[in-house]
Each structure stands twice: as C-alpha cells, then as structure tokens.
C-alpha positions in Angstrom: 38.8 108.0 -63.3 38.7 105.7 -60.5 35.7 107.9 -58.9 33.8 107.9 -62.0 33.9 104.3 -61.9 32.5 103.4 -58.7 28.7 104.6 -59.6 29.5 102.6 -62.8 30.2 99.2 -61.3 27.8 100.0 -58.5 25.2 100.6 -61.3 26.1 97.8 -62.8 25.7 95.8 -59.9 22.4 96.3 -59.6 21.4 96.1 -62.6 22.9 92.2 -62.5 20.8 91.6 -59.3 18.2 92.8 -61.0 18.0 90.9 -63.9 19.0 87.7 -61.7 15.8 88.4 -58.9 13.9 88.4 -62.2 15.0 85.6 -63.6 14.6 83.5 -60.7 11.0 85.1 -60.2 10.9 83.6 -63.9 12.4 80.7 -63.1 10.0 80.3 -60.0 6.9 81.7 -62.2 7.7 78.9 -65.0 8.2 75.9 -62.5 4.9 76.7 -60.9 2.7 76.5 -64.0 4.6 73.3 -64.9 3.4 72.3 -61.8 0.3 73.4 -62.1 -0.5 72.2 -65.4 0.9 68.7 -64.6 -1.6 68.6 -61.4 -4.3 69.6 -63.8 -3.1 66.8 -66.5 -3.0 64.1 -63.2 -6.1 64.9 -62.2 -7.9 65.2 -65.6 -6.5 62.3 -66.9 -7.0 60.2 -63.3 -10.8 61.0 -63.5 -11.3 63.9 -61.4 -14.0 65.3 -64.2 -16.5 62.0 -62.4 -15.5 63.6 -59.3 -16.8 67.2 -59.5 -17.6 69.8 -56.5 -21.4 68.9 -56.8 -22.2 65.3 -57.3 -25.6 65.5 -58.7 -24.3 67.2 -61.8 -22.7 64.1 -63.2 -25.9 62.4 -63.7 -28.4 65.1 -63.6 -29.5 67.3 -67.0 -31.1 70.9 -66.9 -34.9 70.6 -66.9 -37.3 73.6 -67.6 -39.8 72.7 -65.4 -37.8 71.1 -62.5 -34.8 72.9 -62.2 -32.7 69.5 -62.7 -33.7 65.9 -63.0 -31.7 62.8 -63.9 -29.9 62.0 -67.0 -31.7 58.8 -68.5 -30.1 55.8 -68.9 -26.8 57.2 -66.8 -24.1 55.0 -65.1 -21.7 56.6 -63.0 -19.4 53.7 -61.6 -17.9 54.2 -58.2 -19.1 58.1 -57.7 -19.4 58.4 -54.0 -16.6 55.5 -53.0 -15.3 51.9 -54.5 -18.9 50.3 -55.3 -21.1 53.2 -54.6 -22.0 53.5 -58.0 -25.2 55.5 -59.4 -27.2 54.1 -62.4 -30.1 55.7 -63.6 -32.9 54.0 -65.8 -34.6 55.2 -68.7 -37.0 57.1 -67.1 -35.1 58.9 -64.6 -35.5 57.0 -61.7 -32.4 55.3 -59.7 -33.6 52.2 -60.5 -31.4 49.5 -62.0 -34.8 48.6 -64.7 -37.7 50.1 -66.6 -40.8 50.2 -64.8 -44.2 49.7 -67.0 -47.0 52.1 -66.5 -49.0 49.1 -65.4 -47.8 47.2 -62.3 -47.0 43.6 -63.1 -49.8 41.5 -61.3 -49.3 40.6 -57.9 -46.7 43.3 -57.2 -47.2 46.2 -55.1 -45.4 49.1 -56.3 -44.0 51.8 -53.7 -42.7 54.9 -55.3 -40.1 56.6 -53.2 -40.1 60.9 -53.6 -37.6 63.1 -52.0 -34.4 64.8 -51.9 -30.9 63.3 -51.0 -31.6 61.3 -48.3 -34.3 59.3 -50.7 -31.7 59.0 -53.2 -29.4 58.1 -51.4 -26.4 60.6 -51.4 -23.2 58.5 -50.4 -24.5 54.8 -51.1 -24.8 52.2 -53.5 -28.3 51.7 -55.2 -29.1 48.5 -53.4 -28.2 49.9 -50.1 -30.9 52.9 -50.1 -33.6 52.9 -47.4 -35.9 52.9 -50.3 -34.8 49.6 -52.1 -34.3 47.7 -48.6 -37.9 48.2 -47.6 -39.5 44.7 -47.0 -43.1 44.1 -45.9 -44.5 40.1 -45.0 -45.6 38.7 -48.3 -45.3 41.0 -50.5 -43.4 41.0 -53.7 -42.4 44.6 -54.1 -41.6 47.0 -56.8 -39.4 50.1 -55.6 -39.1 53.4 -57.6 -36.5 55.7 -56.2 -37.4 59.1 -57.1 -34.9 60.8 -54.7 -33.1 63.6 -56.0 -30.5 65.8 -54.4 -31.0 69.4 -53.8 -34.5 69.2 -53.9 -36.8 70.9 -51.7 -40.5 69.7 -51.2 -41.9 72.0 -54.0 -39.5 70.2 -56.4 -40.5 66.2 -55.1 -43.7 67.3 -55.8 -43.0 68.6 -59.0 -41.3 65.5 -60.3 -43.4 63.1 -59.0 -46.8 64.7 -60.7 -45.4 64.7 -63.9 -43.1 61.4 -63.9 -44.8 59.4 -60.7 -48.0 60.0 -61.0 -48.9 58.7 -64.2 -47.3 55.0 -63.0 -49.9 52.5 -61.3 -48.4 52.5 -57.9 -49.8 51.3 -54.7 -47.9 54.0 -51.7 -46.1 56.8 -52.0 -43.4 57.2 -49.7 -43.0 61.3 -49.8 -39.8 62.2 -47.3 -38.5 64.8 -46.6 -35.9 66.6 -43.8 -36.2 69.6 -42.1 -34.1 72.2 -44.4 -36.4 70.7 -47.5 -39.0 73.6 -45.8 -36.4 76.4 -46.8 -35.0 75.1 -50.0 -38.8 76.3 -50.8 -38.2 79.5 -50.5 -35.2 79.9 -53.1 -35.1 80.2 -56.3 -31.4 78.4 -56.9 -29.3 75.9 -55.2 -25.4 76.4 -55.9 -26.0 78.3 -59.0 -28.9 75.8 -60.2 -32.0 77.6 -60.6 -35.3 76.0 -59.7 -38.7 76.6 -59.5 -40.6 78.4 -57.0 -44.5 77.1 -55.3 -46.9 79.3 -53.9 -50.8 79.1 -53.1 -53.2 81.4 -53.3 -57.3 81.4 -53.9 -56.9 77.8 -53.4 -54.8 77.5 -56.6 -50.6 76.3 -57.2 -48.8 79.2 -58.7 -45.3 78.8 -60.6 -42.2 81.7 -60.4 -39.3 81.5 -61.5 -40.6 79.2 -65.4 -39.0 78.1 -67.2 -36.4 78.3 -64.8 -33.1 79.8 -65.9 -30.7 77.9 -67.8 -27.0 78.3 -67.6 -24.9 78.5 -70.5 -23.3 75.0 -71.8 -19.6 76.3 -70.9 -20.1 77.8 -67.9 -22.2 74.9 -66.9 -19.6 72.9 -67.7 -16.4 75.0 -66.5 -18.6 74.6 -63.0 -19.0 70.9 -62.8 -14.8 70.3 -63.2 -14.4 73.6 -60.9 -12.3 71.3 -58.6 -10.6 69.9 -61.7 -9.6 73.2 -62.9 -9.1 74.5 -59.5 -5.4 73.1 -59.6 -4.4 75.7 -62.6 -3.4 78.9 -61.4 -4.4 81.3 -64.0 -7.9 79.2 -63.5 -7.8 80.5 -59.7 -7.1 84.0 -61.0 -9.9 84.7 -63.7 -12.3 81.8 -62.4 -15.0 84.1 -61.1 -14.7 86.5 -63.8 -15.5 82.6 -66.3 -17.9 80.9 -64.3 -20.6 83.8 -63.6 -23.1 82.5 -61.2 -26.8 82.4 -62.5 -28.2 86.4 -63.5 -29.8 87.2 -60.2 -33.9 86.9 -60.0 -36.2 89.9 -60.6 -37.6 90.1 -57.0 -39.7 92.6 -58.1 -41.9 90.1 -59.7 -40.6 87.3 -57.4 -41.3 88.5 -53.5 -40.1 87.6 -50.7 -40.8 84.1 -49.2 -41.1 83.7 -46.1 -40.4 80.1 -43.9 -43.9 80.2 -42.8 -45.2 80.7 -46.0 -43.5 77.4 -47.2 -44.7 75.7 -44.3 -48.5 76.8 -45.6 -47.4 75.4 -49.2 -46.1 72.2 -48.3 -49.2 71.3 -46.7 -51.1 72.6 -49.7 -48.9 70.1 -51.6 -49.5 67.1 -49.2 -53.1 67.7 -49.2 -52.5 67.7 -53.3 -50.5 64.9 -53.2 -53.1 62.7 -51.0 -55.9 63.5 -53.8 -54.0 62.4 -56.4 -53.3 59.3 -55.0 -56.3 58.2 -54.1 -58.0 59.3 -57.2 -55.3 56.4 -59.1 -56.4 53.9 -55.9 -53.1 55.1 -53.9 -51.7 55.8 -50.8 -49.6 58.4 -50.0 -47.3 58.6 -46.7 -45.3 61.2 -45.7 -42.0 60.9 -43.7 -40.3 62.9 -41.8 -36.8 61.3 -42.0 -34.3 62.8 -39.2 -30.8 64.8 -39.8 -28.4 65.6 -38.1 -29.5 68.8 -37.3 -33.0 67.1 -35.3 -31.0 65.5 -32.9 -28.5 66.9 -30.1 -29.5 70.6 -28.5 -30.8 72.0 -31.7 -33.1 68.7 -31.9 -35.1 70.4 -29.1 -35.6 73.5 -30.7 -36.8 71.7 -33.4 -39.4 69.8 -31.8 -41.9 72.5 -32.0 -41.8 72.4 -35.8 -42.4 69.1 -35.6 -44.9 68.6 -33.1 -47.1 71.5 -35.4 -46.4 69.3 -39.1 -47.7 66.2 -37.2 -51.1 68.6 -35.8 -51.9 69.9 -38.8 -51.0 67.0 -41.1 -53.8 65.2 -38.3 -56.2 67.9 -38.6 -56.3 67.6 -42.8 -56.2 63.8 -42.4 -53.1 62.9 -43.6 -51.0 60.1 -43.2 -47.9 61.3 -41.2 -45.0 59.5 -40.0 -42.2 60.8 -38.0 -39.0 59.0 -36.9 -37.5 61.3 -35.1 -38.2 59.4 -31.9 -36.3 56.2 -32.5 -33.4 57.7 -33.8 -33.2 60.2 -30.3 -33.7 56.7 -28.4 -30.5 55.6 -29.5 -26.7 56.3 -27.8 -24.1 58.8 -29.1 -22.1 55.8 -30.2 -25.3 54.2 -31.9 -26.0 57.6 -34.0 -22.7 58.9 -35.2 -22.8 55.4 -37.6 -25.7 56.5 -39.0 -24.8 59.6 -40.5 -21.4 59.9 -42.7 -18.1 62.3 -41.5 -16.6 63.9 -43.2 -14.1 62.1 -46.0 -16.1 59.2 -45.9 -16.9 59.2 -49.3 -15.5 61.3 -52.0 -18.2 64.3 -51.3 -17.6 67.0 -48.8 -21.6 67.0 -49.1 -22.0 63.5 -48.2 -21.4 64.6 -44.2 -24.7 64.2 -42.4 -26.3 62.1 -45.2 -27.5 58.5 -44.0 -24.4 56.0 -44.2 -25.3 52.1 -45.2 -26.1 51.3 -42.0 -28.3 54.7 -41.2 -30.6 53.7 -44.1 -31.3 49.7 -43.3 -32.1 51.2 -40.1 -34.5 53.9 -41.3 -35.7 50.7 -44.1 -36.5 48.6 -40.7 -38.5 51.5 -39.2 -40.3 52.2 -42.2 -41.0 48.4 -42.9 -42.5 48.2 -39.6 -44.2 51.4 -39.1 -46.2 51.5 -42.1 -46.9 47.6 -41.8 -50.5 48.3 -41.1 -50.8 50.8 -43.8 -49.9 48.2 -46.5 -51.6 45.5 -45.4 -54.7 47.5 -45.8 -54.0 48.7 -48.8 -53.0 45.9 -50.9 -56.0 43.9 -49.6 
C-alpha cells in the first residue's frame, strides 16, 4: 500500500508543479499584455500617431504622378521638436500663404525645388535656407518646394506641373549627392515613385501611375512605431504591413548610376528651357552632406568636379558649396548638421540644423548676388 503510493504522490507532485509553472507562465503572459497594451494606450493617447517612423507621411498624401506630395492646407504643430512645426499651404508648398500665379509687382519671386535639405527636414519653416535668403533691395517672395525623399527625377516632376506654371523670377534647384541614386529606384521605404529615363532625345515615364498602397496598410505603416509597443503587433506585423508588390523588372530594367547621372542633366538642360521660355532663371545647387566632407568627401570630388564640367559645357548655371563648408573646422561643421536625438527623427541625423541652413542662406545670398541683380533688372 505504502509502495503504491509513492508514484501516486510523486505523480501528483508534478502534476501541481505543472499546473503552477503554467500559471505563472499565465500569470507572466497576462501582465505583459497589460503592459503592453497600456504602453500602446500611453503612447496613442500622448500623440505618438504625429510622431511616426517616417516623418513625411504626416503631411504628405499619395500622388499618381509623383509618388507623394504634400497634403494641402496641413499643420503639423511641433513635428520635428518644440516649435519646429510644418505648415503647408493650399498649394502644397511649405509656405505659411497662397502664392498668385502672377507675382505681385515689385517682388521677385524665388522658387526653391528639392528634397529634404530644401524642405527643411528638422527645422521650423522660417528657419529654412530657402526662407532666409536675402538679396540688397529686393522684396522677395520664397516658395519652398522641398520635399523629403525625393530624388532629382521627382523635384523635377513637381516643379513642372506645380512650379512652373507660377511667374517666378530664379529657380533655386538643389540637390545632394544620394538624390543621383534615389533615381534609380522605383520606391523609397515602401513608397513607390516614378522612374526618368531619356532616350531619342525624349523623357520617358516607368513605373505610372505609380503603385498605391492600400489605405490600412498605409496607415498600419505610418503608427508602425506606435503599434510597435503591442506584442502580438511585433508577432504578425510583417505578415499586416506587406511592403509594396515588387516591380516587373522585366518591363522596368536595370538603372544604372551613370545612367542617372546622363538624366539629371537631360533634366537641368529641361529645366533651364523652361525657365527662360517664362523669362526665368534657373540655378542649380549642389548643397553639401555629410557624406562630401571627411575622407569619403575626397572620393567624392571627382563626381563633382565632372557635374560642374558638363553642367559648363551645356551652359548651365552651376553652383557648388562644397568648398566653404570643407574651409571650415571640425568644431565649425558638426553644428551644422543634426546628431542623432536632436529632434524627434532618427532621420533628421545629417540634415542641416538651424544654424547649417542660415549658413548655406548666407552663401547662397552672396553667391548668386550677381545672378539676381541681372535678372531682376
């Protein structure tokens, strides 16, 4: 009897550790999700869905032609930090107004194209290289069409069908070094865009109208660091959020670097005949990154010195500022560009601080001095 019950109460036994590892796995199981959920509620509820992974997407829509442009008449208070806000006017511009298709009289009109850098990734409106430019008696109008992401085929894009059709005196078209390879893609974390290429002497379109996500996923996406805090989100995220369907390259080709190097200049060679056909200017800038100065600056300087030949040989106006920004120390550099947790973008890092883009304002107020002054005579 008392043999028969050993294996009883040893069964027994475990059978009670059992059942207590599983309800403390339970126990351990149901305080996590608690956890989680109330990290998601915090967050949700303290505005984390203004603060999403990609920043452009809280004041940019899809656009068929474009890829993405901005939302019209958007206001998105504080985005990058306290007082960094981004307000967008009714025509898509970073602009705090309206601007008429006919210049006032008496202004000169400067319309800013580019990527980040000319909107102004990180900043407040006012402080953007683009709205600080300043040129001896002049009263100026500035459009900022700066958009992130953008490559130079997209700048070029936007500005022909928004820009061009506004009475404008320059055109400020800037660009940095990776703009060149954002060319050759046909998406940009999971938003499609257009594709440029020349041949015959004529602009050819891939990839239109460019692929549109679906609403949810598209929005799933933009609060991915929201929903990031919810475990069972961690588990079947990338089963919910499918990226974009992946292009037919048997219709789309390879694209190669020097390819978009050819295109570009096709496109600055465009975008110097349409403004002088509307009694324009157009300028192009090549603003600095991080990645033109140091060692890798040097190997870069070949690229360079070959935009500002040919750009010279097809008689364009080309500005590089390279130069000054290599002139200045270490110490005089790093506060031009942001770090990283400067602002409340893990994207912002490299992108022109408040400081980095009165300086680039100054060097482009005084550079292009001459240009103007011939211009608005």
């Amino acid at each position: 009897m008392t043999n028969r019950s050993h294996p009883l109460r040893l069964r027994s036994l475990l059978v009670n550790i059992g059942v207590a590892l599983l309800a403390s796995f339970g126990a351990l199981v149901a305080i996590e999700g608690c956890a989680s959920a109330l990290l998601f509620v915090s967050e949700f509820a303290g505005g984390a869905p203004n603060r999403p992974s990609v920043a452009e997407s809280t004041h940019t829509r899809y656009d068929a032609e474009i890829g993405w442009v901005n939302e019209p008449n958007a206001l998105v208070e504080d985005l990058y930090a306290p007082g960094a806000s981004v307000r967008i006017n009714a025509q898509g511009f970073r602009n705090d107004r309206d601007f008429a298709v006919r210049k006032p009289p008496g202004r000169f009109r400067v319309i800013c194209a580019g990527d980040s850098f000319t909107l102004g990734f990180g900043v407040a409106g006012d402080q953007t290289w683009c709205h600080q430019l300043a040129f001896d008696g002049l009263d100026l109008e500035r459009v900022n069409m700066g958009q992130g992401g953008y490559g130079i085929d997209q700048a070029w894009l936007w500005y022909k069908r928004d820009g061009a059709p506004l009475e404008h005196d320059l055109l400020i078209f800037a660009f940095i070094q990776p703009d060149f390879g954002r060319m050759t893609r046909l998406s940009l974390r999971d938003y499609a865009k257009p594709r440029v290429r020349f041949a015959d002497g004529r602009f050819a379109l891939e990839n239109v109208p460019v692929p549109r996500a679906g609403v949810l996923n598209a929005w799933l996406r933009r609060h991915r660091d929201t929903f990031g805090s919810l475990r069972v989100f961690q588990l079947v995220g990338p089963w919910v959020t499918h990226p974009l369907p992946e292009p037919d390259y048997d219709r789309f080709p390879p694209y190669s670097q020097r390819e978009a190097f050819d295109v570009a200049l096709e496109i600055f060679s465009d975008l110097a005949r349409t403004t002088a056909a509307r009694g324009a200017r157009a300028v192009f800038v090549y603003l600095p990154s991080e990645f033109d100065l140091g060692e890798r600056g040097q190997q870069l300087a070949p690229f360079r010195a070959s935009l500002a030949e040919e750009t010279q040989r097809r008689g364009l106006t080309f500005v590089d500022l390279t130069s000054e920004f290599r002139a200045l120390t270490k110490a005089e550099t790093d506060a031009l560009f942001f770090d990283p947790g400067e602002t409340q973008f893990r994207h912002a890092k490299g992108h022109y601080t408040p400081e980095g883009n009165a300086f680039v304002a100054r060097l482009l107020s005084n550079r292009l001095a001459p240009i103007v002054a011939a211009t608005a005579r």
